[in-house]
VOMITOR-416916 format. One record per residue: residue in three letters; x, y, z of N, C-alpha, C in turn. Coordinates in steps of 0.001 Angstrom, whole numbers, plus 500000, padded with zeros to 6 digits. Layout:
# residues N
ALA,X,Y,Z,X,Y,Z,X,Y,Z $
...
This chain:
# residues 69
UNK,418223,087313,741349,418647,086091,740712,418706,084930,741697 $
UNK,418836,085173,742938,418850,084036,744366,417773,083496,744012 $
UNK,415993,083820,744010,415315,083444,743840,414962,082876,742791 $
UNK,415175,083206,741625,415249,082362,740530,415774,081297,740196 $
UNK,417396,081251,740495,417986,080171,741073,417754,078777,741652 $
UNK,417000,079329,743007,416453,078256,744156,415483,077606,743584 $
UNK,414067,078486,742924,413324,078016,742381,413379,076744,740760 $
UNK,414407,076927,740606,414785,075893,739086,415555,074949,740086 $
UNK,416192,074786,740776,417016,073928,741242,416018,073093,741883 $
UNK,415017,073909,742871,414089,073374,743691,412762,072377,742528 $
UNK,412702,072984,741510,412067,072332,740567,412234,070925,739736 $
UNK,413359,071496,739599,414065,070095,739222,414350,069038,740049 $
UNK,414771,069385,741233,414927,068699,742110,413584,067432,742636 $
UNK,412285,068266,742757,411197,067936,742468,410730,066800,741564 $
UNK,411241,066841,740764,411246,066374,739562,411991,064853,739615 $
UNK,413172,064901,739858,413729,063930,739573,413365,063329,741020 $
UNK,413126,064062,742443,412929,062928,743461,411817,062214,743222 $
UNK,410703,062066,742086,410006,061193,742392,410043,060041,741100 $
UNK,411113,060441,740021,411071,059548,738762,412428,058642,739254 $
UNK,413724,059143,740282,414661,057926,740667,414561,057576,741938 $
UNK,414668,055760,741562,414049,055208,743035,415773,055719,743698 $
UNK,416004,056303,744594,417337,056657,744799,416775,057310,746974 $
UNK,417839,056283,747707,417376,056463,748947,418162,057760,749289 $
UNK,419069,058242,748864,419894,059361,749160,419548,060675,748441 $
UNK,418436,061343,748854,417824,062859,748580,419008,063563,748435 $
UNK,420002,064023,748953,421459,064359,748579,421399,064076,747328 $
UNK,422307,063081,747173,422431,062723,746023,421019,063336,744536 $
UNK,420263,063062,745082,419211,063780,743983,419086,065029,743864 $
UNK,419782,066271,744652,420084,067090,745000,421194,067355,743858 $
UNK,422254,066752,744291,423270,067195,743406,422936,067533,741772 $
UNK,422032,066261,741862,421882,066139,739985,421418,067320,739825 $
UNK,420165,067666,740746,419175,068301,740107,420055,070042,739747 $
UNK,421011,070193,740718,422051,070809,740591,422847,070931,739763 $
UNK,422966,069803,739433,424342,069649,737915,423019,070094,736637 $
UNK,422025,069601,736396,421313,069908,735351,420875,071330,735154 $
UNK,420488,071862,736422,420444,073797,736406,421375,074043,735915 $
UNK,422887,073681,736180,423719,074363,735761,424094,074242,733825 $
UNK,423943,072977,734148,423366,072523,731890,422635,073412,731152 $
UNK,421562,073614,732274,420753,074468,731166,420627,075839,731187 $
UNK,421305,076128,731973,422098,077808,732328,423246,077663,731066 $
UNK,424228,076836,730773,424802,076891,730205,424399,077245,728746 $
UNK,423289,076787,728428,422376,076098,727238,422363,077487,727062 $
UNK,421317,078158,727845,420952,079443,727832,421581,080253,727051 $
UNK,423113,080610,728098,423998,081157,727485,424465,081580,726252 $
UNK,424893,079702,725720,425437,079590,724699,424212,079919,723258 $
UNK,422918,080044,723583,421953,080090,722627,421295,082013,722469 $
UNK,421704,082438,723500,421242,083872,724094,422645,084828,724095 $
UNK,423524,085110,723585,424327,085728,723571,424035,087124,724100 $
UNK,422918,087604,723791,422846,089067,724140,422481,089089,725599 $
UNK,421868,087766,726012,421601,088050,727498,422658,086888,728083 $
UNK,423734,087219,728304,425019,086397,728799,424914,086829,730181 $
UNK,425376,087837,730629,425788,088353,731522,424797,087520,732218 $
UNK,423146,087933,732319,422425,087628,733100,422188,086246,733347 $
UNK,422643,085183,732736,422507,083756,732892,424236,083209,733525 $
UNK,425143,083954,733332,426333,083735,734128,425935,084420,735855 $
UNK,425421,085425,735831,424546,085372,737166,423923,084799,737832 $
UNK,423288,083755,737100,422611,083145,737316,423055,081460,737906 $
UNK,423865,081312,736862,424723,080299,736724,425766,079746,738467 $
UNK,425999,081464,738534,426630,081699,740045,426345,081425,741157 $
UNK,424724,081992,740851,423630,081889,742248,423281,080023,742353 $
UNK,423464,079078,741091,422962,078373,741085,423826,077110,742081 $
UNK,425382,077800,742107,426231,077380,742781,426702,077288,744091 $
UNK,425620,078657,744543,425235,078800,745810,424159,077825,746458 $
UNK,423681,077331,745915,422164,076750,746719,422576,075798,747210 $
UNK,422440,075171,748604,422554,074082,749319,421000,073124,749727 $
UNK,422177,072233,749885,420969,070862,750012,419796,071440,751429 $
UNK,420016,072163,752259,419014,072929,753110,417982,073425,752849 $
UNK,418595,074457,751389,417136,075721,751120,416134,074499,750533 $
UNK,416629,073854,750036,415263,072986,749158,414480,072152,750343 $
């Protein structure tokens, strides 16, 4: 789940550094962070039978620092 994690965060992250003019990569970091965690939530709340594995997920997503990306 680490890798799965990194990779959506790292994606998103991707994502939004080139659509906000924003000089603080941090900061674009965070979001891209706060939105993994939205749509982990999403997941969740729409997937009941696979909970467990998106609260895992959800966890790992809380782990990732502004470094690995």
């Amino acid at each position: 789940m680490k890798k799965e994690a990194l990779e959506l965060v790292r994606k998103i992250y991707q994502s939004l550094k080139w659509d906000i003019p924003h000089g603080n990569l941090e900061d674009i970091f965070n979001g891209a962070k706060t939105q993994a965690k939205f749509f982990c939530e999403k997941l969740i709340e729409e997937n009941k039978d696979k909970q467990e594995k998106y609260e895992i997920l959800l966890a790992e997503i809380e782990k990732v620092k502004f470094q690995m990306v």
